[in-house]
N, C-alpha and C positions, 0 to 999 in steps of 0.2 A: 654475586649470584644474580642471576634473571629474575624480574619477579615475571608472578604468573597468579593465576588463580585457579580458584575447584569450585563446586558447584556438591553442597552438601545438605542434609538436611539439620532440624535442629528441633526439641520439643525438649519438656519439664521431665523433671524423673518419673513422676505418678504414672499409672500406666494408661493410656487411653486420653493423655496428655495433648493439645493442641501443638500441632509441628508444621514447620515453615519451610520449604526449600528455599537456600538463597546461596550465592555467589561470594565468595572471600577470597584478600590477596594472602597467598601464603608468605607466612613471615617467621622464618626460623631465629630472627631478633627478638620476637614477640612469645614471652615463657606461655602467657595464657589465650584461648580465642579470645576475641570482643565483638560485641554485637551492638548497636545503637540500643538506646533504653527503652525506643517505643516498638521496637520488635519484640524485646523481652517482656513490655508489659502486655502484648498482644499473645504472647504464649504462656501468661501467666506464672513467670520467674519473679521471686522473691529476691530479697539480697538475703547471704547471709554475715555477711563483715564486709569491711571495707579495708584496704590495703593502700599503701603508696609505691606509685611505680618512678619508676625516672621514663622521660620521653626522648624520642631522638635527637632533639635539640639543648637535651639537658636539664630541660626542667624537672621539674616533679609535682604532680599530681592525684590527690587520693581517688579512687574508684573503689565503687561496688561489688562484689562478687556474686554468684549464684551458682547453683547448681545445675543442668542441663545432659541431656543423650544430645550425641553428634554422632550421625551416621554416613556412609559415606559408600556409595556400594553395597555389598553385604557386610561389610563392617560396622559395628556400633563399640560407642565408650561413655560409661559417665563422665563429665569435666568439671571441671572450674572454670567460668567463663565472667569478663570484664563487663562490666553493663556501661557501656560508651554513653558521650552524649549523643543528641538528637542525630547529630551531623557525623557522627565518627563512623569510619570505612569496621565495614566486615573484614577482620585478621583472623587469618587459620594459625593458631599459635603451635609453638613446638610441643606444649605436652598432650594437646589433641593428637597429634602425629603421633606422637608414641604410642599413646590409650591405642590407637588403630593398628598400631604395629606397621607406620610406613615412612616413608624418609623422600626429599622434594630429591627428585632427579631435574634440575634447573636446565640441561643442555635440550631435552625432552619437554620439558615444562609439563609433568606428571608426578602424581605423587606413587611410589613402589613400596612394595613390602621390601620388610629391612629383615633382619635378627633381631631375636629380641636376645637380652642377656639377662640371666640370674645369676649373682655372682654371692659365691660365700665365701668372705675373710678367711673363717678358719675350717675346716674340712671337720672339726669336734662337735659343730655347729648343723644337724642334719634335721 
C-alpha cells in the first residue's frame, strides 16, 4: 500500500477541550492512532493503562493509552490513542478509520467512506 497522510484534528473528551490540528501517516498496520507525549500533555491527555504492542521490527514495547476526539472533516470519534515518545511520528491507526466510518484509498492517497457493518450471529438476537 502507498503511504500517505491526512491532516486531522485531535482534543481531550471534556468538552471545550484544548485541540490541535496536526498531520499523521496513515497506517492500516497500526490498530491504534499515536501521537508524541508532548502533544498529549499540551492537550491535557491523561493515560489511562498501558499496553504492550509488538513494533515493526519485532520488538515489543509497552505504551500508554488515553482517551481523545479525532475529527476529521465533519466527521468526529472518540478513540484510544498511543502516547509515543517525544520523537514518535503521528499514525492515523485503523480503528480511528473505522470510529469515522472511512477506509485509505492508497491509489488516490485519500481517505473514503466505507460501509459500516452490524452483523448478528443469530437472527434470535434482536
Amino acid at each position: 500500500m502507498g503511504i500517505f497522510s491526512v491532516e486531522f484534528e485531535i482534543s481531550g473528551l471534556a468538552e471545550g477541550a484544548p485541540r490541535e490540528t496536526v498531520r499523521g501517516i496513515v497506517d492500516t498496520g497500526a490498530l491504534y492512532t499515536q501521537i508524541p507525549r508532548p502533544l498529549a500533555d499540551r492537550l491535557g491527555l491523561h493515560a489511562s493503562e498501558k499496553r504492550s504492542f509488538r513494533l515493526a521490527d519485532g520488538s515489543t514495547t509497552e505504551r500508554e493509552l488515553a482517551g481523545a476526539v479525532i475529527k476529521l472533516d465533519e466527521r468526529h470519534t472518540p478513540v484510544l490513542i498511543v502516547l509515543g515518545p517525544p520523537d514518535a511520528p503521528v499514525l492515523f491507526g485503523a480503528t480511528t478509520m473505522e470510529g469515522l466510518g472511512l477506509k485509505p484509498d492508497p491509489i488516490r492517497q485519500v481517505l473514503e467512506p466505507t460501509t459500516l457493518y452490524l452483523l448478528l450471529l443469530n437472527a434470535d438476537h434482536r
